[in-house]
C-alpha positions as CSV (number, residue, x, y, z in Angstrom):
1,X,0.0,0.0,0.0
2,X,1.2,3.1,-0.7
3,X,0.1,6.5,1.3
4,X,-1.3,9.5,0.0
5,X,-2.0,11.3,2.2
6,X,-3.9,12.0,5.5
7,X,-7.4,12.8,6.9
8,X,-7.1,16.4,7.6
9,X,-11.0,16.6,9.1
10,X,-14.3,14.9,8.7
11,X,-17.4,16.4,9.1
12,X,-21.3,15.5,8.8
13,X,-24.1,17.7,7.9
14,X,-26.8,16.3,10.4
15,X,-29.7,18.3,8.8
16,X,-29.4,18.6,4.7
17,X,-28.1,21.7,4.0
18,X,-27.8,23.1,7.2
19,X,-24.3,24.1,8.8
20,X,-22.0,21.2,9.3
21,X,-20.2,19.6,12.5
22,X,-16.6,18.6,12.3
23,X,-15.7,15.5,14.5
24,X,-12.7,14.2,15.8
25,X,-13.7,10.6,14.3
26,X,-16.5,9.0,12.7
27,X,-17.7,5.8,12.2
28,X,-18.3,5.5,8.0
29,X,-20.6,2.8,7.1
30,X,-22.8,1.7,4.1
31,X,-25.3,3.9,4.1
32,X,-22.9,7.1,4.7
33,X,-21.3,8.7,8.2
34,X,-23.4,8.1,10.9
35,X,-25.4,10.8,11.4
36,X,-24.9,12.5,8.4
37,X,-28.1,14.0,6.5
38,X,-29.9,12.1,9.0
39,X,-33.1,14.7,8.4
40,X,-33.8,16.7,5.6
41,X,-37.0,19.2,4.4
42,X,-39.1,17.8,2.0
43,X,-40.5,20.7,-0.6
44,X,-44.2,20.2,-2.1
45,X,-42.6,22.7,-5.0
46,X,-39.0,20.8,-6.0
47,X,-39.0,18.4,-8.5
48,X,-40.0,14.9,-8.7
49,X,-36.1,13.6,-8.5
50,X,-35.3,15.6,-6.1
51,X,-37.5,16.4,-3.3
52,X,-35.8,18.4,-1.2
53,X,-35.8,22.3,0.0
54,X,-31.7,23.2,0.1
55,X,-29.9,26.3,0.6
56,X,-30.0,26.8,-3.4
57,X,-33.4,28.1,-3.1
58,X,-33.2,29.1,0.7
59,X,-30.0,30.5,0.9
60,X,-30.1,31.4,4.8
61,X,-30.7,27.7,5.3
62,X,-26.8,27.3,5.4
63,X,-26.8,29.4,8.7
64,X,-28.6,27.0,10.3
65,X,-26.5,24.9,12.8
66,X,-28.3,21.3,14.0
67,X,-26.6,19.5,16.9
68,X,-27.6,16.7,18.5
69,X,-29.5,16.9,21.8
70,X,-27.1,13.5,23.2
71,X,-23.8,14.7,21.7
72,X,-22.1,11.1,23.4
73,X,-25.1,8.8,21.7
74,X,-24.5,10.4,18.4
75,X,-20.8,9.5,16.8
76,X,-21.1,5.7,16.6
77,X,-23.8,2.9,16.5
78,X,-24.8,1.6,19.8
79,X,-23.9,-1.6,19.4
80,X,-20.2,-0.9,17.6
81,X,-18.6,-3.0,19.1
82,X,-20.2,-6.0,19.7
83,X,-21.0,-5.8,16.2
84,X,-16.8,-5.3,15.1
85,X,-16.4,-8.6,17.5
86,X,-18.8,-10.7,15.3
87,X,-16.9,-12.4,12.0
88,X,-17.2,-12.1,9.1
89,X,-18.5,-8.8,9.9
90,X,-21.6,-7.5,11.0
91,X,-23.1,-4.2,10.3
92,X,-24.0,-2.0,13.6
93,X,-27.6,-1.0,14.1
94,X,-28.1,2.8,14.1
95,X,-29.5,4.3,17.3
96,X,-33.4,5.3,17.7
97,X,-35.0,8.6,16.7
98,X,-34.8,9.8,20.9
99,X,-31.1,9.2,20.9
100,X,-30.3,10.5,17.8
101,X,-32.8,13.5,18.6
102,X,-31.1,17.0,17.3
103,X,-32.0,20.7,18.0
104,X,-31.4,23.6,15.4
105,X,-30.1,26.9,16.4
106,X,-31.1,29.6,14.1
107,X,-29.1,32.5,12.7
108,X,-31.2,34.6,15.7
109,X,-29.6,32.2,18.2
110,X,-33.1,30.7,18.9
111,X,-32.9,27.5,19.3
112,X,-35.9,25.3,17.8
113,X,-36.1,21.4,18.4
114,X,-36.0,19.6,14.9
115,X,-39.5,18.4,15.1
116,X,-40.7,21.5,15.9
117,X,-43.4,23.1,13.1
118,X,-42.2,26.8,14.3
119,X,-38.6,25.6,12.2
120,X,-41.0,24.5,9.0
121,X,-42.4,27.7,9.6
122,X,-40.0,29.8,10.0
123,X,-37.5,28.4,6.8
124,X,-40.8,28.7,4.6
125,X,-40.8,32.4,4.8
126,X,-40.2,33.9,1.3
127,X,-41.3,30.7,-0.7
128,X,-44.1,30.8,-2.7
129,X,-46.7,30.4,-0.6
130,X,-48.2,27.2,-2.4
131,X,-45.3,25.3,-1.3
132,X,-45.4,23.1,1.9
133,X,-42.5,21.8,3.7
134,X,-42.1,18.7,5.7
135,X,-39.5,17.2,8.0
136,X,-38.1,13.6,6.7
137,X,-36.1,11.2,8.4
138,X,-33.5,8.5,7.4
139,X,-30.8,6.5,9.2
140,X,-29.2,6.4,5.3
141,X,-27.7,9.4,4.6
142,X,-29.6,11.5,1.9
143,X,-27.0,13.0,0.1
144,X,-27.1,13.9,-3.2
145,X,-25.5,10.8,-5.0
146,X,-23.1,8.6,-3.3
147,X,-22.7,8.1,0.4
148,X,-19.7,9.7,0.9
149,X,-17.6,12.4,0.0
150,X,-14.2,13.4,-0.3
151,X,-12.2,16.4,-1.3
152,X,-8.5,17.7,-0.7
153,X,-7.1,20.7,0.7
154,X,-5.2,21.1,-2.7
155,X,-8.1,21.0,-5.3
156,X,-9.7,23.9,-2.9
157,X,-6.7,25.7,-2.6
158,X,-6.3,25.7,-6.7
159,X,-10.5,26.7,-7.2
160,X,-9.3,29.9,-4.9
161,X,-6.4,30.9,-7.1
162,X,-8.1,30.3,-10.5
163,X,-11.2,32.7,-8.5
164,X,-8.6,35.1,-7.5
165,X,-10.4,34.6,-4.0
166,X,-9.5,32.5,-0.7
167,X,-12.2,30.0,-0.7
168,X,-13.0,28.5,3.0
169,X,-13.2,24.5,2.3
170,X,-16.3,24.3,4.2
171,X,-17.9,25.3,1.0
172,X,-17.5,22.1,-0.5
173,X,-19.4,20.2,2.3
174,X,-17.5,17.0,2.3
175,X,-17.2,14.9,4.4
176,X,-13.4,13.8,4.6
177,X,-11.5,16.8,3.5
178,X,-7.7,15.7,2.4
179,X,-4.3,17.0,3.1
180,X,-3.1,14.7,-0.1
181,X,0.3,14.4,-1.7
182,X,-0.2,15.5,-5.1
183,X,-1.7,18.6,-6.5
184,X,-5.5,19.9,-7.0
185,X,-7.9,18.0,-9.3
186,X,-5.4,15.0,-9.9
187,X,-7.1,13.3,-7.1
188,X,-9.5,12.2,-10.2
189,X,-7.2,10.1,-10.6
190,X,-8.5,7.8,-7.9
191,X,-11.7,7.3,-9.6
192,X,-12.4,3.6,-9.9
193,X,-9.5,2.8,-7.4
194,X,-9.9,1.8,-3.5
195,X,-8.2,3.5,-0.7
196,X,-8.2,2.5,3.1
197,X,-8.5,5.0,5.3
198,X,-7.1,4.5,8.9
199,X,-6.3,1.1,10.1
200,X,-10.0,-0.6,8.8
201,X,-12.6,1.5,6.4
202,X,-11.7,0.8,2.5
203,X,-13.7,3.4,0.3
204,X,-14.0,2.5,-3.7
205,X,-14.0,5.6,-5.5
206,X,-16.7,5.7,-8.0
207,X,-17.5,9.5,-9.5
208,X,-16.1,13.1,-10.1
209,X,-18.8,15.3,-7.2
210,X,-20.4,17.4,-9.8
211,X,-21.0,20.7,-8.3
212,X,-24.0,23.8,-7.9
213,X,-24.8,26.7,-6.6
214,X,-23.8,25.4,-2.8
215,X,-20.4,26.3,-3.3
216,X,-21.0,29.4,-4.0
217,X,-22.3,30.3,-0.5
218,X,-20.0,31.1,2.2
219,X,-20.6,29.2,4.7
220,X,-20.8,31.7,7.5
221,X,-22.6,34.6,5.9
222,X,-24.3,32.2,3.0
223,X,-23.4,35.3,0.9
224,X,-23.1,34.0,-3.0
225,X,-20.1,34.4,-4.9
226,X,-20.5,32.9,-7.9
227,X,-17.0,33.3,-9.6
228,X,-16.3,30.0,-7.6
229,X,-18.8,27.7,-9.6
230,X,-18.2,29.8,-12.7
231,X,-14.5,28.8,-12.2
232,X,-15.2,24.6,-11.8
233,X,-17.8,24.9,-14.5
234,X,-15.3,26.4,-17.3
235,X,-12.2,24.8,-16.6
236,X,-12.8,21.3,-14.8
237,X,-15.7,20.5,-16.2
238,X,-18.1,21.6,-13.3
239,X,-16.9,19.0,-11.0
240,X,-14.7,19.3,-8.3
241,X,-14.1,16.4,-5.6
242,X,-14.7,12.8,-5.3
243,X,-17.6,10.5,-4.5
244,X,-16.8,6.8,-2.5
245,X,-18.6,3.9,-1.6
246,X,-17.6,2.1,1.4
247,X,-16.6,-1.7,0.4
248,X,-15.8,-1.9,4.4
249,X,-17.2,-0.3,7.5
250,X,-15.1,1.1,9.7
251,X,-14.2,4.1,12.4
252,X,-12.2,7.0,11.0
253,X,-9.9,9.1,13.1
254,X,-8.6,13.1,12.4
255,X,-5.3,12.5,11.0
256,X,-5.6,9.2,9.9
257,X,-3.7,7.7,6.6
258,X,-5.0,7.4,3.5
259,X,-3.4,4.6,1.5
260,X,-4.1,3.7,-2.4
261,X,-5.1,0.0,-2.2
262,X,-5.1,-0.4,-6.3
């Protein structure tokens, strides 16, 4: 195996399109990080294939910051490590809705319980008012394509110089950002390869992470600047970052190695 590189940070997005968490480690699984896009807002007025409300259409949405009520009952599966002890391998159980139960705090500092209609309420203001929102839940993470994400300090540190601006990674909402030996964009050369990452979780790298408006919205203010999407769309092909499948389950650590498998 050969490394290349290291986990600089992981992070989940506990509510779609709401303000991220970064952790210190994460368990990865199947279905995505545990706890990541756990909830979402389902819109009466977005398309058929796509269901959601996001911070495309509400852009205030990204200053939104969900954390979990039972911060402790929240990084890993309950039963972890019975599970880990069982060959050939069995795959944890995710934890009920009460322990897994997350509050909102909203860019007013108000802080609104997740199930709470007042937070429908409150994020449908300025929508036409023929649209309807409702909360949805899922222990598989809802993300837009694959279940998880990965980009490298590198390939954001080249979309800022080709902006002329200095881009903050969190706009790329991944949810292993990279510290990689090489330089940005020729991570695409991983696709269709497998990498480990720490001393267990192997992730198959299946997809360039086509990109939208999101990164255009910084992710404090959620103030657009759309030379940063203008930049990915014209000269790599309006993607920027990879997309992985987890071939093997595993906990992830800040700072862990990632080796090229293949």
């Amino acid at each position: 195996m050969a490394t290349i590189g290291h986990v600089e940070s992981i992070w989940r997005y506990p509510v779609k399109s709401m303000r991220g968490q970064e952790l210190q480690q994460a368990f990865l699984g199947y279905s995505g990080v545990y706890g990541d896009r756990l909830y979402a807002l389902r819109d009466s007025g977005a398309q058929a294939g796509f269901p959601f409300l996001t911070a495309r259409e509400q852009e205030r949405m990204i200053r939104y910051r969900p954390g979990f009520r039972y911060p402790e009952r929240s990084v890993f599966p309950p039963n972890l490590t019975e599970a880990q002890a069982l060959a050939p391998g069995v795959t944890p159980v995710y934890g009920d809705t009460a322990d897994m139960m997350i509050d909102v705090e909203t860019p007013a500092r108000r802080t609104i319980a997740i199930d709470d209609p007042a937070l429908l309420a409150e994020l449908s203001e300025g929508l036409d008012k023929a649209r309807t929102l409702s909360l949805t839940r899922s222990d598989r993470s809802m993300t837009d394509c694959r279940p998880i994400s990965i980009f490298s300090l590198q390939t954001a540190q080249q979309i800022g110089l080709e902006a002329g601006l200095t881009v903050d990674k969190r706009r790329f909402r991944a949810n292993v950002f990279a510290d990689l030996s090489m330089e940005g964009f020729a991570e695409n050369d991983l696709i269709g390869r497998r990498v480990q990452v720490g001393t267990k979780t192997v992730v198959a790298i299946v997809a360039p992470d086509p990109r939208c408006k999101m990164i255009t919205l910084d992710p404090e203010s959620g103030e657009p600047s759309p030379q940063i999407l203008r930049v990915v769309a014209q000269r790599h092909g309006g993607n920027a970052g990879l997309y992985g499948a987890v071939l093997v389950e595993g906990v992830v650590n800040r700072g862990d190695d990632i080796e090229l498998l293949d």
